[in-house]
N, C-alpha and C positions, 0 to 999 in steps of 0.2 A: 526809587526802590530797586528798579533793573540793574541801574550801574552799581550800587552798595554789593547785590546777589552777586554779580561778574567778578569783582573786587575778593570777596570773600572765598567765590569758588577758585582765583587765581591764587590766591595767598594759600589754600592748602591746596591744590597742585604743588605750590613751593615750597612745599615741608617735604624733608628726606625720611627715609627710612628709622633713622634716628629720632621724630620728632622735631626735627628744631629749621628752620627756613636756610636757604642759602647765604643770607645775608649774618644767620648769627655763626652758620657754618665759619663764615670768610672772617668773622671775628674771631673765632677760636683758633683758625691758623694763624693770624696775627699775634695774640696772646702768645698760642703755642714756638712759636721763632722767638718770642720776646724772652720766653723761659730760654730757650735755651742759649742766648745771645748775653742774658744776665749771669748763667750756669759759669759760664766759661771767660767771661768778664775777667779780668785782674785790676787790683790797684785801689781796691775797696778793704775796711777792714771784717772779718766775719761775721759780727754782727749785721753789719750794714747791710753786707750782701742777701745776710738769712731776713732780714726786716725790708728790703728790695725783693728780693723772689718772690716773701709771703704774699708782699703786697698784690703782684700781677696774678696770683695764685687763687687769691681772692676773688681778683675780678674775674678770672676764667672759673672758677665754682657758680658766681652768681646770674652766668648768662647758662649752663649746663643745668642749674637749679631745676631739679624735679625730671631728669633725665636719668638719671642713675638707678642703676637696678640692684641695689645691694641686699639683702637676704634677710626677712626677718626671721628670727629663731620663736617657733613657738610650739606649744606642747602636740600639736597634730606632726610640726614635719619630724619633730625629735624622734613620735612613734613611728612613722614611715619610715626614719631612720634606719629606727632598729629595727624593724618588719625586713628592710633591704637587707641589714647584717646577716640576721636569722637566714633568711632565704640563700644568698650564698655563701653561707658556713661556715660564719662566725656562732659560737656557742656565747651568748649574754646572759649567761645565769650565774657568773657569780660576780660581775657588776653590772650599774647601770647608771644612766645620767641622774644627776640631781644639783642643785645650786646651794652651795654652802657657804654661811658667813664668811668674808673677808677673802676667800678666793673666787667665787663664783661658781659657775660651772664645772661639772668635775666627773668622776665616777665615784660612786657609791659601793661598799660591797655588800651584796646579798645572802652574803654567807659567812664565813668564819674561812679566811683566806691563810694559809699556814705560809711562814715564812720562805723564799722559793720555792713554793708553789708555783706552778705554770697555770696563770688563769685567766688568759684572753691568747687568741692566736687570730692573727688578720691575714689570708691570702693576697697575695701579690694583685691578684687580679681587682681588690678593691681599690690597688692602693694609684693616686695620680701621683706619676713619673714623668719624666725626663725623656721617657723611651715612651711611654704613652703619647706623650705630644709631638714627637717625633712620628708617631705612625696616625697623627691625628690629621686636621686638615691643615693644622700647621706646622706640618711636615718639609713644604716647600719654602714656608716662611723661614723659617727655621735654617733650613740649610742653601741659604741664600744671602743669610745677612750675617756677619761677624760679630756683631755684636753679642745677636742671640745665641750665637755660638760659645761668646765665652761666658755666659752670664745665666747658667740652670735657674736661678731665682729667679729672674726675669720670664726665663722660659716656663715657668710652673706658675707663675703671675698670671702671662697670657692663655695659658692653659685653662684655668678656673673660669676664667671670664669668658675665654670660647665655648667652654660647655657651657654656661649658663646661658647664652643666647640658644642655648638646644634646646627644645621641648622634648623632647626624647633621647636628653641624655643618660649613658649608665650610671652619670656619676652622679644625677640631679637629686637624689633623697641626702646625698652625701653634703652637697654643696648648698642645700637648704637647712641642713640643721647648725650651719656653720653663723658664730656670732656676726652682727651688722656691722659692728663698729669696734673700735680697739681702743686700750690706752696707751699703744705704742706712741711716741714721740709726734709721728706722723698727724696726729689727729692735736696737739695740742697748738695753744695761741700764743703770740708771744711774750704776754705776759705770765703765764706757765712757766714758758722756757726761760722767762729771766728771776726767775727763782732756781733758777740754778748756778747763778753766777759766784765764781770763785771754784768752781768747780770742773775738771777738764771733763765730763761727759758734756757738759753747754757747748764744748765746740765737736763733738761729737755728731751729737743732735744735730746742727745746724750743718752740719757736713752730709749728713742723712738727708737730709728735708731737699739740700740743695741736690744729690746723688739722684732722688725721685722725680724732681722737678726735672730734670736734665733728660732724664728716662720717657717721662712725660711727652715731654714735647717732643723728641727724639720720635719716640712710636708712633705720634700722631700724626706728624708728617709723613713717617713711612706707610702708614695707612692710607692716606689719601691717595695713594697713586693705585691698590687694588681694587679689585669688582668687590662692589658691596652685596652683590648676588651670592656670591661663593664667600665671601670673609664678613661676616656681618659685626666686627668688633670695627670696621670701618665707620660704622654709621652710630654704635654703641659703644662708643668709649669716653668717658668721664674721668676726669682726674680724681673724685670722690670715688670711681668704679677700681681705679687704677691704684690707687692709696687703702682699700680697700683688700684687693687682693694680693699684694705685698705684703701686707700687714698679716693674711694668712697664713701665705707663705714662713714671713720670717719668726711668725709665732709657731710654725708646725713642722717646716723643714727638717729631715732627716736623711740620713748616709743610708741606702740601701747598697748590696751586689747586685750586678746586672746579673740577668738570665744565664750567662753563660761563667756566673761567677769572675770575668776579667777584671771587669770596671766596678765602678764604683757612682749611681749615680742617685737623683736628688728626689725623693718621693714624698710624699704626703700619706700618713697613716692613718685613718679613718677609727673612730671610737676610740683606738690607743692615742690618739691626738688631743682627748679629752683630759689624760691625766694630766694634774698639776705637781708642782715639784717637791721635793724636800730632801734635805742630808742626806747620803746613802752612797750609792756606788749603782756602777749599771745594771741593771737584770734584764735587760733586752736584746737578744739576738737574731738573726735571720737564717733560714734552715732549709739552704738551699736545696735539700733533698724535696725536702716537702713544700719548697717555694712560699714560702710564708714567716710573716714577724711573730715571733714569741716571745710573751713577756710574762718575768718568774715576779714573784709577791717579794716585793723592799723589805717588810720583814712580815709581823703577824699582826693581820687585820679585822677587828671583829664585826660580824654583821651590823651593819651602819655605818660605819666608818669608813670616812676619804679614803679612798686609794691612791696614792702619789709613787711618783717615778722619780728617778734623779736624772736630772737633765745635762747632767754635767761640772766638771769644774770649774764655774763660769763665774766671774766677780758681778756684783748687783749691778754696778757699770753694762753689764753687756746684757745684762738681763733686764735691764731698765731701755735700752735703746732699741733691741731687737725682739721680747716678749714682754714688754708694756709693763711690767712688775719689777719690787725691789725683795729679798729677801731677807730680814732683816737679822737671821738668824745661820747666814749664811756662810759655813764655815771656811767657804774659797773665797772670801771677799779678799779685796786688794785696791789701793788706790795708787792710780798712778803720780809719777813725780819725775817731773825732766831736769834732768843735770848735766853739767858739762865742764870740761876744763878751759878755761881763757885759753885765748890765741895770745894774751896778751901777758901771760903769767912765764915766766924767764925760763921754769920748769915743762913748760909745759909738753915738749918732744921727749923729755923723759919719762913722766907720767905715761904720755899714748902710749910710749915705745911698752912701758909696765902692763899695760892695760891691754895693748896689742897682746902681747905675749901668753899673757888668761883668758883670753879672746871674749872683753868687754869693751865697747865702742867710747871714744876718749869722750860724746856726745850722745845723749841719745833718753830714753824712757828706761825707770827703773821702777821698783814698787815696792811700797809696805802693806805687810802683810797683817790681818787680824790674827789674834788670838797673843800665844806669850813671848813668839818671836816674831816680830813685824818686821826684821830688818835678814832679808834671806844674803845667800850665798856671795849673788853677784854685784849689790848693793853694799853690804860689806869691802871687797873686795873696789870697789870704787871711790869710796870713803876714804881707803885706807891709801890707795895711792894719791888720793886729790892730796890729802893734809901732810905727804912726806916730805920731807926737807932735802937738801941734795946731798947730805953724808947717805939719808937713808934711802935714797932713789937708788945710789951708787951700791949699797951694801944690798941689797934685793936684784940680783941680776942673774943669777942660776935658776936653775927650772923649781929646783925644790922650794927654793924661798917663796919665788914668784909663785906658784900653786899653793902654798901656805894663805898666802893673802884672804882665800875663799875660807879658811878654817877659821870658826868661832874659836877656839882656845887659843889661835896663835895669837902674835902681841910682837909690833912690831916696836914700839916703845909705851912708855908712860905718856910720855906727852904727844906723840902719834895719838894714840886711844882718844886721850882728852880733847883733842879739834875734831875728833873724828865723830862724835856723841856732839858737843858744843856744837856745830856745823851743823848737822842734822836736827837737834832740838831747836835753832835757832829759823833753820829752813821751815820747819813743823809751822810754827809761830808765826811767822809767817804767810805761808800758804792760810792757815786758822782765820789772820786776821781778811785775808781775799775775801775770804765770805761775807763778810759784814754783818752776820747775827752769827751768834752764838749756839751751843748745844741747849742751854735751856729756853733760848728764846725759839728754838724747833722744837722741841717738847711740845713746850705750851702751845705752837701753832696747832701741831699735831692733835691739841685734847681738844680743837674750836672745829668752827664750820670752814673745809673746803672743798673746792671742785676734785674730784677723784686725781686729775692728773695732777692737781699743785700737791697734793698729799703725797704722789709718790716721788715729785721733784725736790720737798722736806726732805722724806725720808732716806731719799738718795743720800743728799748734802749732811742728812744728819749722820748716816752711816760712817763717811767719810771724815767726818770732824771725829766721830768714836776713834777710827784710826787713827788719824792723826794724836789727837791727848795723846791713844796709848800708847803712840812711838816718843814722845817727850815723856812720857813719864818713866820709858823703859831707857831712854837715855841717858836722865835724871839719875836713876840708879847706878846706870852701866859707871856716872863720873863720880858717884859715893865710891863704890867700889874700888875706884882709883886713887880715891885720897884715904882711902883707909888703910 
């Protein structure tokens, strides 16, 4: 019985501050090298590599299991929340939080909000900055390591997670009303993510997952060499904590002015962080006089009703990787499409030399666009010199012609036009068939049971197939038009 007590009392003497023993410590720094040895790897294909990281990614969650301190959101801290707002002077009377179908969480308005109307204002002093954790305790961290220096997301990441090892932080009513979990990419399995295949946000995602992984192990290592006395994210940091506060960050992140209006650097907006998006154009400003974010009414909102922001001109692509959401109604959508001219095509130094000249890369990423013109400026202009002949490479050589090429009504021949639609409907078809299901066979997924994240890896793929069609059927046209 004596030796079991001695056994028992030694084994927690050997628990760290962190909860977990020496020995699972020494595993995690194993795992942690392992990421970042796999991160930086070559000679794998992408998938592999993201189905290799997940893997050791795994196993480092399930020795960390039940160490993580991530935040439950419930109706006491939301009130504390807004008790903190109130108290330093924020006015929440004409929204407030509430959870609504198909977005979640949001604000509500309490009143009849008139269009530009000014109806929340957040003081600087709520908001977690860049220059906050600069004058925080990782301050020294901070401007010591290079990395942290070029990477504000990162530094606003580790920022959250050192206030929450705070009992008495200012920001803690803030960083408890904050969701636990996300449905950014980060949080999904790999079978999620291979419902996205045929589609270039799949190697997105995995370029992401690997980017975090990499960051991971990176910070952990750097951790172990501080006093867990003074930095207690030493002894407190989980890759679930880590994935976690990223996922905050990149669903919350905003462009604030510094203090002294020069710079420009990376905050966190507290309640205004709640609004969700929709069509529109900005109404959010910063008013440097008064040191505070103001934001005017998108248009006219009636008591009870969502309050939403526009978050920018951002294609469901980016809104899907970095704020966990597709929109499907989304009038900036775009899907991208990589083209190139052969090294191998006899033309092809006349083409660049064209393409140099309009300053379009003879390689590179271009995009189609929703709604009635999917085929913009400089996608035209690339089309039209891929499919020229060498009478018309030769006759396009002065400035004017050469800048015509971007013009929808110009027309460099009939049969230019006709490869130039034919090539693009042909590419569409194509790229359709990568996916391997269908627009109605997403539908009908979409009207069945799935897990939130595969619903929005559908909808992604489905948004993108709508694209696509519509660029073959606007091609369709474009070569009616030519035989008529």
């Amino acid at each position: 019985m004596g030796k079991k007590n001695r056994q028992s009392r030694s084994e927690a003497a050997d628990v760290d501050a962190g909860g977990l023993t020496k020995l699972k410590r020494k595993e995690i720094f194993v795992f942690a090298r392992e990421l970042l040895d796999k991160c930086t790897r070559a000679g794998t294909s992408e998938w592999e590599t993201y189905q290799d990281i997940y893997s050791t990614v795994q196993k480092l969650r399930k020795i960390q299991d039940g160490h993580s301190c991530t935040p439950v959101r419930t109706e006491e801290s939301l009130e504390t929340f807004t008790s903190w707002l109130q108290l330093h002077g924020v006015n929440t009377e004409a929204v407030s939080t509430a959870d609504f179908p198909g977005t979640g969480p949001g604000l509500k308005a309490m009143k009849d909000i008139q269009e530009s109307e000014l109806f929340l204002t957040v003081p600087r002093k709520l908001m977690l900055s860049t220059d906050s954790a600069s004058k925080s305790q990782l301050g020294p961290l901070i401007s010591g390591d290079r990395l942290l220096q070029s990477m504000p997301n990162v530094v606003l990441a580790l920022h959250i997670l050192h206030e929450r090892t705070m009992s008495d932080s200012f920001w803690k009513p803030y960083i408890e009303s904050l969701p636990g979990s996300f449905n950014t990419p980060l949080y999904w399995t790999p079978d999620e993510v291979q419902l996205l295949k045929g589609s270039p946000v799949m190697g997105d995602v995995c370029q992401q997952f690997k980017n975090i992984a990499r960051q991971y192990g990176y910070l952990y290592k750097l951790f172990q060499s501080l006093d867990g006395s003074k930095f207690p994210l030493k002894n407190q940091f989980t890759y679930d904590d880590y994935r976690w506060a990223v996922s905050v960050v990149m669903t919350r992140q905003n462009q604030i002015p510094s203090v002294d209006g020069k710079d420009v650097i990376t905050a966190l907006i507290p309640y205004w962080d709640m609004c969700n998006h929709s069509n529109g154009q900005f109404t959010t400003d910063f008013d440097l006089a008064k040191d505070c974010s103001e934001c005017y009414s998108l248009r006219h909102f009636k008591t009870g009703d969502q309050v939403y922001i526009f978050y920018g001109a951002r294609t469901n692509a980016q809104f899907l990787v970095h704020s966990g959401f597709v929109y499907p109604d989304n009038q900036w959508d775009k899907l991208e499409i990589k083209l190139g001219i052969s090294r191998n095509d006899p033309l092809c130094a006349m083409k660049t030399d064209i393409l140099t000249k309009v300053g379009i890369p003879a390689s590179g990423s271009f995009f189609l666009c929703c709604g009635d013109q999917p085929v913009d400026s400089n996608l035209l202009a690339f089309l039209r010199a891929f499919s020229m002949d060498e009478e018309s490479l030769k006759a396009t050589q002065d400035t004017e012609s050469v800048a015509r090429l971007k013009e929808e009504d110009a027309s460099i021949s009939d049969d230019n036009n006709k490869k130039v639609w034919t090539f693009l409907e042909t590419r569409c078809m194509l790229l359709m068939r990568g996916y391997g299901t269908s627009i109605e066979d997403d539908i009908k997924l979409l009207a069945g049971e799935l897990t939130d994240n595969a619903r929005l890896a559908v909808l992604q793929r489905l948004c993108e197939k709508k694209i696509l069609q519509n660029t073959m059927d606007f091609c369709k046209n474009k070569k009616q038009v030519i035989q008529q």
